[in-house]
N, C-alpha and C positions, 0 to 999 in steps of 0.2 A: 232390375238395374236401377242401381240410385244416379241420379243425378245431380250434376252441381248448379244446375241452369236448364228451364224449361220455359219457352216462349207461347207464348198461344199467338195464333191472328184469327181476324173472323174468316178470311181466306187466304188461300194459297196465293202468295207474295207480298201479303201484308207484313209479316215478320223481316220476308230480305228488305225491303223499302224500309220498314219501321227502323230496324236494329241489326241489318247486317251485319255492317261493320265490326259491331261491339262481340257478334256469335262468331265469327271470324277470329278475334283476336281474343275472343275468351277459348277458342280450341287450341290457337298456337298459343297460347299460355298453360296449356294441360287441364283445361278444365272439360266437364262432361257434358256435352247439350245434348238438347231435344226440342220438339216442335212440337204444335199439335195444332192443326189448323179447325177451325169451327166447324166449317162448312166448306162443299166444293167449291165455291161462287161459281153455283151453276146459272144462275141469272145476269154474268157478265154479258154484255152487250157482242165484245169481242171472244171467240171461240169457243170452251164446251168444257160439260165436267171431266171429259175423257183427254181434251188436251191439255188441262190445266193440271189433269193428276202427273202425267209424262214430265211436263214440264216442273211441276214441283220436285219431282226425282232428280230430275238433272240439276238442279237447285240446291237439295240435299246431299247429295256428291260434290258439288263445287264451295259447301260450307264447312264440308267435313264432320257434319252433328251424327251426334251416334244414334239416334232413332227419331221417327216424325211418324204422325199419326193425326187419321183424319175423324171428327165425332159426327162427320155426313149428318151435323145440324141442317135446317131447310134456311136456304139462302135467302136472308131478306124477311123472314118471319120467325124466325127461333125469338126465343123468348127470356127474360131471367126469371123464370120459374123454379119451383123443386125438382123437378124433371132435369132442366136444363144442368143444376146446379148438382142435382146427386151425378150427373156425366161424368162433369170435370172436379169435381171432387175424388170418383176413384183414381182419376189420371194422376190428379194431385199424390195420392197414397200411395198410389204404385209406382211412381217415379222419385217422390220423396225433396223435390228440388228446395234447395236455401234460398233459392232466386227466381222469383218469375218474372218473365215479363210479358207486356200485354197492352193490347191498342190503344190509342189516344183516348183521353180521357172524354173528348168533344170532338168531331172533327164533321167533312162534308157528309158522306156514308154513314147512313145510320146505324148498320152493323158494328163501327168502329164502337160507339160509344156505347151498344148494346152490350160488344163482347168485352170492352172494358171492364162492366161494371159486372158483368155476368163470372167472372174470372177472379176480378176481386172480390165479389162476393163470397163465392168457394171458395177461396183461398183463406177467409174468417171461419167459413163452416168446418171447414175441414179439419179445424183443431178440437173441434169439440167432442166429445168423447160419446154423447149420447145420441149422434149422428153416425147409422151404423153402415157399412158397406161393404160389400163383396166382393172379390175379384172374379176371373171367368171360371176359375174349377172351386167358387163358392166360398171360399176362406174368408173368413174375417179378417177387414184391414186395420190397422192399427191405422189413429189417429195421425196427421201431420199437418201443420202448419209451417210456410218458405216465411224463413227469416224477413224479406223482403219482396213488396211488389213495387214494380219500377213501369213505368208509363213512357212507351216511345211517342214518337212525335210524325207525324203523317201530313196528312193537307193540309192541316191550318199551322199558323203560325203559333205555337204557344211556346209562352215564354219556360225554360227546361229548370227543374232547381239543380241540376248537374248535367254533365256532357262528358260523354267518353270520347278521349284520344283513339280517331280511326285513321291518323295520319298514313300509318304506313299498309293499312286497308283498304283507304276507299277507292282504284283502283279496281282489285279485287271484288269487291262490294257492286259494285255497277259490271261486271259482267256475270255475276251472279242475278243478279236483276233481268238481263238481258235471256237468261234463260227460260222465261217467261217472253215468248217470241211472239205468241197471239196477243198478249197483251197493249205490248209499249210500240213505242216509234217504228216505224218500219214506212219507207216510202216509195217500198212493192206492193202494199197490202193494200186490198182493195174492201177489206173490212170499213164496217162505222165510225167514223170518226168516236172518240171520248173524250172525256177531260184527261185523262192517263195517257192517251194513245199518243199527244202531240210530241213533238221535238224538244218544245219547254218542256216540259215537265220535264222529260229522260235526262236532259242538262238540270234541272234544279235541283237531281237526288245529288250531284255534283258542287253544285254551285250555294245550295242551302249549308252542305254541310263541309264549307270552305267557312263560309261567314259562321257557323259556328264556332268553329276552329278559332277562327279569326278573334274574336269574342274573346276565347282564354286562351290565345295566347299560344295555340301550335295550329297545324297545316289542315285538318279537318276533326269533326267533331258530331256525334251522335247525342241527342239533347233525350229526357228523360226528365216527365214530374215521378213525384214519388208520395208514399202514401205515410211516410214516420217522419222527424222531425232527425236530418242528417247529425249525427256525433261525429267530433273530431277529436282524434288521442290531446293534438297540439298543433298551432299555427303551421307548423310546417309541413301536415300531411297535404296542404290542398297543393296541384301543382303551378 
C-alpha cells in the first residue's frame, strides 16, 4: 500500500496531540494515511503497553488512517543508530509516503527529539540506493525518499514556519485524543498525577491551537517546522 502521508510518534498519542488535526483533514480530503508509533511507551507513568495498544486502536478508527504500526522500539532507550534507522527505513519503502511527519524537533521528552531526528535521518538514507533492504518475504526494496519532512509541535512552544487549517477539526481532534483514557484528565482516576494528565493541558491542545489560528488568521491551526526552504507558485497561494 502506497501512501500519501505517514506520521511516526515516539509513542502512541504523540501523533493525535502532535498533528491530528491536519491526519483528520488530510483523510476527508482523500488523501491516504498511516502511523507508525516508535515504541509502546511502555514506561508511562499512567497505565501499560497493553492499554495504550487498545487505546491507540480506538484512536485509529476515530482518525480514519488506513494502517498504523508499531516498531516495539525500547521506551526511553532506543537509539539513532543503524539498527534503529535500517527499521524505519523499510517502513519508509514499504509505504512509499511524499509526506512525513514526525515529533518536535526539541521538546520536554526526550524520546521526542530522539524520534525526530531518528525519522529524519531515514528518511535521507532511504533514498540512497546503496542502502539495501528487505521486506518480510525477502524482496529487495526499491529505494524511496518522501518529498517532504514536516515537524509537529508538542510541549514546547516553538515557533511553526507553517500551520494547517484544523478549524473545522479541532473538535474532532480532542476526542480523538481523549481515547487515550489512561493517559489524560480524568477526575475519577486515581492514577499519578503527570504533566499530561492535568485539566490544563487536555484544555491547551484546544486553546494552543485557537492562538494558532488566531495567528493566521482562521478559528484553529496545527503549527509544523520543516526541513526544505517552502516554495510558493505566487503571492496568492499563502492564505
Amino acid at each position: 500500500m502506497k501512501l500519501d502521508i505517514l506520521a511516526f510518534g515516539a509513542h502512541p498519542d504523540d501523533v493525535e496531540l502532535g498533528c491530528g488535526g491536519s491526519i483528520l483533514k488530510a483523510v476527508n480530503q482523500g488523501y491516504t494515511v498511516g502511523i507508525v508509533d516508535l515504541t509502546q511507551g511502555e514506561l508511562g507513568t499512567r497505565g501499560s503497553a497493553e492499554i495504550r495498544a487498545k487505546e491507540a486502536q480506538k484512536a485509529t478508527e476515530l482518525l480514519g488512517v488506513s494502517v498504523r504500526e508499531n516498531l516495539y522500539f525500547r521506551d526511553g532507550f532506543f537509539t539513532n543508530d543503524e539498527i534503529h534507522q535500517l527499521a524505519v527505513i523499510r517502513v519508509l519503502r514499504k509505504y512509499r509516503p511524499n509526506v512525513v511527519l514526525c515529533n518536535a524537533i526539541d521538546d520536554r521528552h526526550i524520546d521526542h527529539g530522539k524520534g525526530s531526528r531518528l525519522v529524519s535521518d531515514a528518511c535521507f538514507l532511504s533514498g540512497l540506493s546503496k542502502i539495501q533492504t528487505h521486506d518480510r518475504d525477502q524482496q529487495l526494496q526499491s529505494v524511496w525518499r518522501p518529498k517532504q519532512v514536516y515537524h509537529y509541535i508538542q510541549w514546547k512552544d516553538i515557533s511553526p514556519d507553517i500551520v494547517v487549517d484544523i478549524s473545522h477539526h479541532l473538535d474532532q481532534k480532542v476526542e480523538v485524543i481523549k481515547a487515550y483514557a489512561s493517559q489524560f484528565y480524568d477526575p475519577a482516576s486515581d492514577a499519578p498525577s503527570t504533566p499530561i494528565s492535568s485539566k490544563n493541558f487536555l484544555d491547551s491542545v484546544a486553546y494552543r491551537a485557537q492562538n494558532l489560528g488566531r495567528l493566521g488568521g482562521v478559528s484553529a491551526g496545527e503549527g509544523f517546522t520543516i526541513e526544505r526552504t517552502p516554495v510558493i507558485e505566487d503571492f496568492f497561494d499563502l492564505k
